[in-house]
N, CA, C and O atoms as CSV, one atom per row, in Angstrom:
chain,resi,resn,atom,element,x,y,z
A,1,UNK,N,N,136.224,-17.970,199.669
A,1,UNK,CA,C,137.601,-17.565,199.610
A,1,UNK,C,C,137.734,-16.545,198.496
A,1,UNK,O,O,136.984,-16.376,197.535
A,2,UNK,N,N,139.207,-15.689,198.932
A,2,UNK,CA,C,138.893,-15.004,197.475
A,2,UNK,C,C,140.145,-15.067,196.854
A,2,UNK,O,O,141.109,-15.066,197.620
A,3,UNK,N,N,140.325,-15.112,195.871
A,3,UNK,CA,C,141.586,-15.069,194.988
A,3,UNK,C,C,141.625,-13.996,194.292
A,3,UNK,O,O,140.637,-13.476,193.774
A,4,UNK,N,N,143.171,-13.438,194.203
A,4,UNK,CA,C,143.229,-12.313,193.494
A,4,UNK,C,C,144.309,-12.594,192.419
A,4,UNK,O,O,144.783,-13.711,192.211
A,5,UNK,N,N,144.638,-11.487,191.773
A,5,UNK,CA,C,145.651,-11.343,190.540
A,5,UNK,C,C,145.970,-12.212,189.614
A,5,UNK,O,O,147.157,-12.179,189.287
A,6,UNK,N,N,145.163,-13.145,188.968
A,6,UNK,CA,C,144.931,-14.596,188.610
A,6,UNK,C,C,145.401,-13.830,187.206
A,6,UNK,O,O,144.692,-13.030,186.595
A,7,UNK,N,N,146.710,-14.232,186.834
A,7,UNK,CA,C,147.104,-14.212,185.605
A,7,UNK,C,C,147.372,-14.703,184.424
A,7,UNK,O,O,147.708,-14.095,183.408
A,8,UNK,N,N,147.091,-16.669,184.715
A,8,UNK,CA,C,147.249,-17.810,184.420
A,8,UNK,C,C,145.755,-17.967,184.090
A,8,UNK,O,O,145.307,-18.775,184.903
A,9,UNK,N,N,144.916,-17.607,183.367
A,9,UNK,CA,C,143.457,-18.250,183.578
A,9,UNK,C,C,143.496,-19.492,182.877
A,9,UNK,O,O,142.842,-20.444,183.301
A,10,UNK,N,N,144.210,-19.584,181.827
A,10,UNK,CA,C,143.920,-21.099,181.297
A,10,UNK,C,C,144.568,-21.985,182.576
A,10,UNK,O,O,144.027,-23.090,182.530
A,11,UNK,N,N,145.430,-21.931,183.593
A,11,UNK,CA,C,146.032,-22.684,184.153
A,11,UNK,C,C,145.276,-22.738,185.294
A,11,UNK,O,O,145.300,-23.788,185.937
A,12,UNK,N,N,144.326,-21.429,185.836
A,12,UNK,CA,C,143.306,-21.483,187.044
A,12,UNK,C,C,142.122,-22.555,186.506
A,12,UNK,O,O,141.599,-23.331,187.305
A,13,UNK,N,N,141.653,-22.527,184.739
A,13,UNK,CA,C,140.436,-23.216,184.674
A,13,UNK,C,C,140.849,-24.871,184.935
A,13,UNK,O,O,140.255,-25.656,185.674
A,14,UNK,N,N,141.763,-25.075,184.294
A,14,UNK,CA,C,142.399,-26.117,184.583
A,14,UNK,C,C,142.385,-27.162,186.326
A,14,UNK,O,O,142.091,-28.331,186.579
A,15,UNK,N,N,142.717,-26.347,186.925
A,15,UNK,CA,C,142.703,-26.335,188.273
A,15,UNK,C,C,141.023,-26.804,189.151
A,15,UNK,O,O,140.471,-27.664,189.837
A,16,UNK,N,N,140.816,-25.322,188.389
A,16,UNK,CA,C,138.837,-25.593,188.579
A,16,UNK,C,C,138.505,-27.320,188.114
A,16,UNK,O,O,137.971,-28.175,188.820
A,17,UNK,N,N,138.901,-27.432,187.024
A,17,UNK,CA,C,138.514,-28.679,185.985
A,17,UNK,C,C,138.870,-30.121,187.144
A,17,UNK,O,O,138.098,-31.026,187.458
A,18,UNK,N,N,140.116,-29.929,187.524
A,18,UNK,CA,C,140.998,-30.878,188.312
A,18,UNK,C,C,139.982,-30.960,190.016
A,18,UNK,O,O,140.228,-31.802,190.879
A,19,UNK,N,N,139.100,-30.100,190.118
A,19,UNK,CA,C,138.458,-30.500,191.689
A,19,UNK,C,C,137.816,-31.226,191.530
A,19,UNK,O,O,137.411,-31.522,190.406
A,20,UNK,N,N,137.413,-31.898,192.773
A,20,UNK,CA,C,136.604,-33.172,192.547
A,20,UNK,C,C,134.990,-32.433,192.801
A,20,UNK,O,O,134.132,-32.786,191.993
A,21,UNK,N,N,134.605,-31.509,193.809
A,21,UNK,CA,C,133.226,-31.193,193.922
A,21,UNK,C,C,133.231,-30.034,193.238
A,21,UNK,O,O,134.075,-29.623,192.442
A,22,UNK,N,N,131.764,-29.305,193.773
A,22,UNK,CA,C,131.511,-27.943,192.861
A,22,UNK,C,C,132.274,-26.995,193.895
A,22,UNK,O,O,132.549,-26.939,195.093
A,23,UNK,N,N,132.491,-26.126,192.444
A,23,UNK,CA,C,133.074,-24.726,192.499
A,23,UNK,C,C,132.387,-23.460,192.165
A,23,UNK,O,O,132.064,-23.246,190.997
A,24,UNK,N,N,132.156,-22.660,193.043
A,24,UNK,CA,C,131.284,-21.714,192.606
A,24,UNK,C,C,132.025,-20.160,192.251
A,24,UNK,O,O,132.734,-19.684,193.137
A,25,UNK,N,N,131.931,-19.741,191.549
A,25,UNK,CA,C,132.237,-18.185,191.676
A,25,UNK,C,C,130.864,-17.218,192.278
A,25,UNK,O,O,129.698,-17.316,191.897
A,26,UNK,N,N,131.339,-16.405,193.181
A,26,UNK,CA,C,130.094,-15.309,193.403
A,26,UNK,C,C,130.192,-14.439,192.772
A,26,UNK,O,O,131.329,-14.021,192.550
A,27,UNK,N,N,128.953,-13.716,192.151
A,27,UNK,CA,C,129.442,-12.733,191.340
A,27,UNK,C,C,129.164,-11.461,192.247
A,27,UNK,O,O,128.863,-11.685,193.420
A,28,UNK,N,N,129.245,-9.990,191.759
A,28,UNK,CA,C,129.016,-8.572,192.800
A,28,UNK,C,C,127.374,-8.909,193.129
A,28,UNK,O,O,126.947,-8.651,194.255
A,29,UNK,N,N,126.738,-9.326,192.397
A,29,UNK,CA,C,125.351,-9.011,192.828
A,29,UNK,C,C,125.055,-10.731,193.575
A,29,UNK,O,O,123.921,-11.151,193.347
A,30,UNK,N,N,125.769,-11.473,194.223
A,30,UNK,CA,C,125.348,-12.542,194.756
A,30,UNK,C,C,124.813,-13.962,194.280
A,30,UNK,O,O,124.446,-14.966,194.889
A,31,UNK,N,N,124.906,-13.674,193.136
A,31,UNK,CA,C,124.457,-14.843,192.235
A,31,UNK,C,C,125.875,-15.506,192.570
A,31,UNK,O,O,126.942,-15.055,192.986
A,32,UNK,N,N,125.243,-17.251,192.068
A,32,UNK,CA,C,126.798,-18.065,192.294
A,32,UNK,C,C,126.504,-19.095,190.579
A,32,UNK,O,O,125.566,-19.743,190.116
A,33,UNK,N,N,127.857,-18.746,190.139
A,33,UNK,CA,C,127.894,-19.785,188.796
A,33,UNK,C,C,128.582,-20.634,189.071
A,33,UNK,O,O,129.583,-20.326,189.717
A,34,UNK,N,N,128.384,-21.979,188.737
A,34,UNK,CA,C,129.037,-23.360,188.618
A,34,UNK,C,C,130.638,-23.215,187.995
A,34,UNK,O,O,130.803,-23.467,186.801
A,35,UNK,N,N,131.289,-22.985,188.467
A,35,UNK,CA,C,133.027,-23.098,187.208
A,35,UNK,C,C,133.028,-24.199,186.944
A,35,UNK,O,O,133.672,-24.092,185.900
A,36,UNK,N,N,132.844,-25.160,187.019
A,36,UNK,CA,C,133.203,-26.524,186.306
A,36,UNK,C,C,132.265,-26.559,184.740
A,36,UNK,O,O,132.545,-27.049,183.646
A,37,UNK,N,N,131.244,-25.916,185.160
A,37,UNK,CA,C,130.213,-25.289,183.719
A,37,UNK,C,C,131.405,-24.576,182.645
A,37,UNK,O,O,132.064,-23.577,182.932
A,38,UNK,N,N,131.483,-25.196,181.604
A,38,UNK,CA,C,132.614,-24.633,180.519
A,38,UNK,C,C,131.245,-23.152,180.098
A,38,UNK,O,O,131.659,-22.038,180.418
A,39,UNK,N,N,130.097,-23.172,179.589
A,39,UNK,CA,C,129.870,-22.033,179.648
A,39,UNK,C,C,129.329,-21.338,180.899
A,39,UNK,O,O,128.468,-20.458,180.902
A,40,UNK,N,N,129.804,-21.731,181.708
A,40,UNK,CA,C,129.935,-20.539,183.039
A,40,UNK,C,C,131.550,-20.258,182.932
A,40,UNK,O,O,132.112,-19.185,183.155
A,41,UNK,N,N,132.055,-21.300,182.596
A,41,UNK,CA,C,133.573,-20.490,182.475
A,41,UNK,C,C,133.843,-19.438,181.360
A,41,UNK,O,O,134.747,-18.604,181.413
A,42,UNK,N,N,132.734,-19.612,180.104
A,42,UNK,CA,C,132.678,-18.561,179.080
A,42,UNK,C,C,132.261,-17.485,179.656
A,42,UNK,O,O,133.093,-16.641,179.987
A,43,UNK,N,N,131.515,-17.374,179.788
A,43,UNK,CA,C,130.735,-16.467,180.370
A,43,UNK,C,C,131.378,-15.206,181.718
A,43,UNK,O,O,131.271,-13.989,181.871
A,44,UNK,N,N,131.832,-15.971,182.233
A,44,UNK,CA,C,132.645,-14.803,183.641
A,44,UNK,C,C,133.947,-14.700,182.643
A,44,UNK,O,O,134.540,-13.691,183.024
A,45,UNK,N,N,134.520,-15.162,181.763
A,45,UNK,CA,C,135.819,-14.704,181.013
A,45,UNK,C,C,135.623,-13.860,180.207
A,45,UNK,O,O,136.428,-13.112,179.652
A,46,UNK,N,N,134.557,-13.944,180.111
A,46,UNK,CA,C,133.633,-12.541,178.823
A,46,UNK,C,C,133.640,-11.005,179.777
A,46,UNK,O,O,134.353,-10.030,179.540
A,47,UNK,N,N,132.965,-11.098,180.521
A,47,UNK,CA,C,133.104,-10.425,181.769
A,47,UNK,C,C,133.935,-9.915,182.384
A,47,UNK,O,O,133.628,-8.776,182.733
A,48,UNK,N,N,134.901,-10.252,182.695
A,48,UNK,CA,C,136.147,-10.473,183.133
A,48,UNK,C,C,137.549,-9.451,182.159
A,48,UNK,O,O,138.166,-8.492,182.622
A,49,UNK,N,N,137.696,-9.993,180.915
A,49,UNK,CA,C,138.336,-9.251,179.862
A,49,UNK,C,C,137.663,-8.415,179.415
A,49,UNK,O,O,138.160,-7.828,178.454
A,50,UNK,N,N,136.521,-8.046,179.782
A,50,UNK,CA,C,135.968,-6.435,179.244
A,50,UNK,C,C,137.067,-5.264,179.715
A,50,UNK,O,O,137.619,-4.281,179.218
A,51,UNK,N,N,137.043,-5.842,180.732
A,51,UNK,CA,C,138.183,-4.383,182.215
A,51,UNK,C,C,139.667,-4.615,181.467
A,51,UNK,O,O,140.134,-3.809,180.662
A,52,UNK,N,N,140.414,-6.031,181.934
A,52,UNK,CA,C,141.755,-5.862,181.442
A,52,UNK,C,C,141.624,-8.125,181.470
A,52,UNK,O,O,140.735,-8.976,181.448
A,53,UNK,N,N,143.559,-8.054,181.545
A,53,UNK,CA,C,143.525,-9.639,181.004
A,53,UNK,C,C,143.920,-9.949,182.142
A,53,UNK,O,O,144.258,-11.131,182.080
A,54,UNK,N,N,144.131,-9.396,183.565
A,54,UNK,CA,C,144.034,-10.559,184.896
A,54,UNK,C,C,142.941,-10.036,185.286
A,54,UNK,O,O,142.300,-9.119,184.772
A,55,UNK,N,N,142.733,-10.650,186.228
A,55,UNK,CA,C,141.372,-11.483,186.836
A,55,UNK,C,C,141.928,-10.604,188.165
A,55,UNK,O,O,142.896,-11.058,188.775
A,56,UNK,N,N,141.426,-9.582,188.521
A,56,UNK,CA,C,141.521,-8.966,189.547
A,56,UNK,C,C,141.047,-9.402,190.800
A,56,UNK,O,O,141.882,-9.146,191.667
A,57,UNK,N,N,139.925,-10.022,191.294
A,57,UNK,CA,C,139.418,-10.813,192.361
A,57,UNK,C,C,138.540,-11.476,191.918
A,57,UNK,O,O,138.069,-11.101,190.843
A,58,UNK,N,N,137.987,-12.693,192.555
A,58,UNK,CA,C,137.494,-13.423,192.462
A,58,UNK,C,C,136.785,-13.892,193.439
A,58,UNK,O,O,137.656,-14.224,194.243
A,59,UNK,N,N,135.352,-14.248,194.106
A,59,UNK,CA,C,134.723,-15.176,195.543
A,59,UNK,C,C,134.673,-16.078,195.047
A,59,UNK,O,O,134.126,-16.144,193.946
A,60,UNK,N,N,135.258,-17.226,195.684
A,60,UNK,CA,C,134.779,-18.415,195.210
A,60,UNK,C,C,134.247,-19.538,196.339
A,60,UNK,O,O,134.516,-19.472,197.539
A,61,UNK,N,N,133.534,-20.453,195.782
A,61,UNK,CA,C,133.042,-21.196,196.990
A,61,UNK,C,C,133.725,-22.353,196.762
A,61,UNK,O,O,133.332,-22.710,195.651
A,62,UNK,N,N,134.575,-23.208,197.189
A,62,UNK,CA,C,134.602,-24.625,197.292
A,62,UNK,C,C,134.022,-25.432,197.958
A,62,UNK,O,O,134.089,-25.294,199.179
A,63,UNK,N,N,133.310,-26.471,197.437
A,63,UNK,CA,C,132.646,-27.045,198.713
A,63,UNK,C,C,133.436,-28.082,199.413
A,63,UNK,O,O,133.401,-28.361,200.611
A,64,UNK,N,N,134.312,-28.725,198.269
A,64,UNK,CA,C,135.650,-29.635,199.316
A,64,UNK,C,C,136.678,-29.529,199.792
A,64,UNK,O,O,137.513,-29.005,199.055
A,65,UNK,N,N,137.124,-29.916,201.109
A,65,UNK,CA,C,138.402,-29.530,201.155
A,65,UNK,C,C,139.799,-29.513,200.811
A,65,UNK,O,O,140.740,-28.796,201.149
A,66,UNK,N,N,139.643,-30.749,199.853
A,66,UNK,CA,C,140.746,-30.597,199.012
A,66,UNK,C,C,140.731,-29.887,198.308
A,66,UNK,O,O,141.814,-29.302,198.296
A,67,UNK,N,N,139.677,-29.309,197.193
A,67,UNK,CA,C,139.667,-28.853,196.371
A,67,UNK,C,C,140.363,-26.958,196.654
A,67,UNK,O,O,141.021,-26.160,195.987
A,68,UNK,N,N,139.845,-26.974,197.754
A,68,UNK,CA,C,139.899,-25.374,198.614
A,68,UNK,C,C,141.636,-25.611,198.619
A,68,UNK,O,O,142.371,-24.624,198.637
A,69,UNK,N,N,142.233,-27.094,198.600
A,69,UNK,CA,C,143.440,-26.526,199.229
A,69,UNK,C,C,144.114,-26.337,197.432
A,69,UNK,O,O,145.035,-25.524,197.355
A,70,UNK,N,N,143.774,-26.902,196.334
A,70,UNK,CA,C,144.076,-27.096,195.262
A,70,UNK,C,C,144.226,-25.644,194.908
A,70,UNK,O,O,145.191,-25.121,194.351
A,71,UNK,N,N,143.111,-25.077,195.323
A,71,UNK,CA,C,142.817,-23.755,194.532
A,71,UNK,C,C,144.139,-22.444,195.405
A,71,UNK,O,O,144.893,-21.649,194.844
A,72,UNK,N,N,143.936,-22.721,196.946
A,72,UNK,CA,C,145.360,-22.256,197.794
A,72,UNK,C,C,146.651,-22.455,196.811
A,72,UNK,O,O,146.933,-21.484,196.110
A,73,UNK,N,N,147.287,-23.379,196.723
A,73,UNK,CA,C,147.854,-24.100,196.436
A,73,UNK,C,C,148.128,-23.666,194.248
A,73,UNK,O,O,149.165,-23.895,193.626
A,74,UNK,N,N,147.232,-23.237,193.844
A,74,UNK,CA,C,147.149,-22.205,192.874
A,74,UNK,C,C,147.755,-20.836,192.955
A,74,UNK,O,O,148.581,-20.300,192.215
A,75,UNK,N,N,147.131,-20.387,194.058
A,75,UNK,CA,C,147.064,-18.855,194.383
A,75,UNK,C,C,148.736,-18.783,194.170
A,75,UNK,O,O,149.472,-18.154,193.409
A,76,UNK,N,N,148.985,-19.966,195.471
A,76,UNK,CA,C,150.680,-19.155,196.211
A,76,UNK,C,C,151.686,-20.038,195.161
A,76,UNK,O,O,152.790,-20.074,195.704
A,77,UNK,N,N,151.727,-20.794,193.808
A,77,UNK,CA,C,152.879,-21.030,193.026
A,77,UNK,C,C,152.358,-19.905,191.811
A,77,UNK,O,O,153.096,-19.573,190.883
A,78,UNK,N,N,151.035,-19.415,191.983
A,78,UNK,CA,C,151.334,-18.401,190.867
A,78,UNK,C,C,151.958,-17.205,190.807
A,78,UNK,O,O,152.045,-16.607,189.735
């Protein structure tokens, strides 16, 4: 899935934190980091705020379906 314009990141990691299975981010070159990993969450936020302070897109993998709807469910009250 992909999420865009994520302006809330403390309130997206949060979210991440709150799924019950893994969460992956893809990065451009295909690699996938764990988000529930606090330094994988350092790490793509390092990344991330080099450019600017939202989070312009994002791939992410959920592997559950709740969790997929948690992260929906993110997108459209933010």
């Amino acid at each position: 899935m992909k999420i865009t314009n994520i302006k809330d990141t403390e309130a997206f990691f949060k979210v991440v934190d709150s799924c019950e299975g893994r969460v992956e981010l893809v990065t451009g070159e295909g690699d996938r980091l764990n988000l529930k990993s606090k330094l994988s969450q350092f790490v793509s936020l390092a990344n991330i705020f080099q450019t600017n302070e939202t989070i312009p897109e994002l791939e992410l993998i959920a592997y559950e379906p709740d969790d997929a709807k948690r992260l929906l469910e993110f997108m459209i009250s933010q």
